[in-house]
C-alpha angles and dihedrals in degrees: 000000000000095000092047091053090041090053087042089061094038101060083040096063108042090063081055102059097025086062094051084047082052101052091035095066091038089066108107121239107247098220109209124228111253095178093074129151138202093233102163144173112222140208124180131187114203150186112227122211132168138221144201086036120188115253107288098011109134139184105212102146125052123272121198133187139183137199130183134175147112138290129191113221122226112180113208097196145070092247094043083225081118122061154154115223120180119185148154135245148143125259125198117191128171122194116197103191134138086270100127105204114191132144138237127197084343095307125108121255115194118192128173099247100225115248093246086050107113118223144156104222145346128189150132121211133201137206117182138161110240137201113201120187108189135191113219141194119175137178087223129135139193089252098051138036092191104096148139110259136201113186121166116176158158129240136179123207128198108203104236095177139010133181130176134204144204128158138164135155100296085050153270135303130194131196116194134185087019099198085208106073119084113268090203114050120169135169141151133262146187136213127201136164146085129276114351107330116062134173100261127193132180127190120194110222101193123046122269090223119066094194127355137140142196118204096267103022143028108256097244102169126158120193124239116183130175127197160111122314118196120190120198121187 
């Protein structure tokens, strides 16, 4: 009896095994991609500051600023881990400073504000369209998208829009499409960081401004922001 039940068990269990052989080998390979690219969308949050300012031109409130846009990733190397990615985007950057920005007769007046002057707000705000071209080199591989990053670029930007504010307790007063300010701004940047976020900075190598004057000094001001980069695939 025991021998029957043995041999019973036996033939039971070898159909058994020899079927998940079976559907294990009939699962397809997945092949992975080894041609990837880094194409991404970006986003980036930042601090603005500015520099060469004028005597008595201070930043004592925060200026943000954001940017968003795409690139198109061409890797360079064998193990896709160099590459050149050009792109556009828009960038949107606001600077409250003592600048004060009116008009007279449709042209631009700028005046230093006292210290001991009270007002509500001053500010001037940008939005350009911007056309970044960035060198890459990343740790990445086709198995992983988690990965260190190093990215320094270049990027133009054309001012689509400008609008300036001042306003106390007798108003307010706006000047838009201020002919002054430079059409063409460009500057470099670098991106570093792991994952998705990275420390982002951006230095503006030519003025805002094309031609303005206080009454003592040209207006000369760069732009230098910091902040946080975030890249979606």
């Amino acid at each position: 009896m025991r021998l029957f039940i043995s041999s019973f068990l036996l033939l039971y269990i070898i159909p058994v095994f020899s079927q998940e052989k079976a559907t294990a080998e009939e699962v397809p390979k997945i092949k992975i991609d080894s041609l990837y690219r880094e194409d991404q969308f970006y986003f980036s949050f930042t601090l603005n500051t500015l520099q060469n300012k004028p005597m008595g031109l201070t930043q004592d409130k925060f200026s943000s600023g954001f940017s968003v846009g795409f690139l198109r990733d061409f890797p360079v190397n064998k193990n896709r881990t160099v590459a050149i990615a050009p792109g556009v985007g828009l960038s949107y950057n606001n600077y409250n400073q003592n600048l004060k920005i009116t008009e007279l007769n449709q042209i631009p007046v700028y005046s230093i504000i006292e210290s001991n002057a009270t007002y509500n707000k001053n500010r001037f705000s940008q939005l350009l369209v911007e056309m970044p071209i960035e060198f890459r080199w990343r740790s990445s591989t086709f198995e992983s998208h988690k990965f260190w990053r190093i990215y320094g670029g270049f990027k133009v930007g054309y001012l689509i829009y400008d609008k300036s504010i001042y306003e106390d307790s007798i108003g307010q007063m706006e000047v838009h499409n201020n002919n002054d300010f430079n059409k063409f701004q460009y500057g470099t940047y670098i991106s570093v960081g792991y994952n998705s976020i990275n420390i982002f900075a951006y230095y503006g190598l030519n003025s805002l401004f094309e031609s303005a004057k206080t009454t003592t000094e040209t207006i000369d001001m760069n732009s230098f922001n910091v902040g946080i980069m975030f890249y979606i695939l």
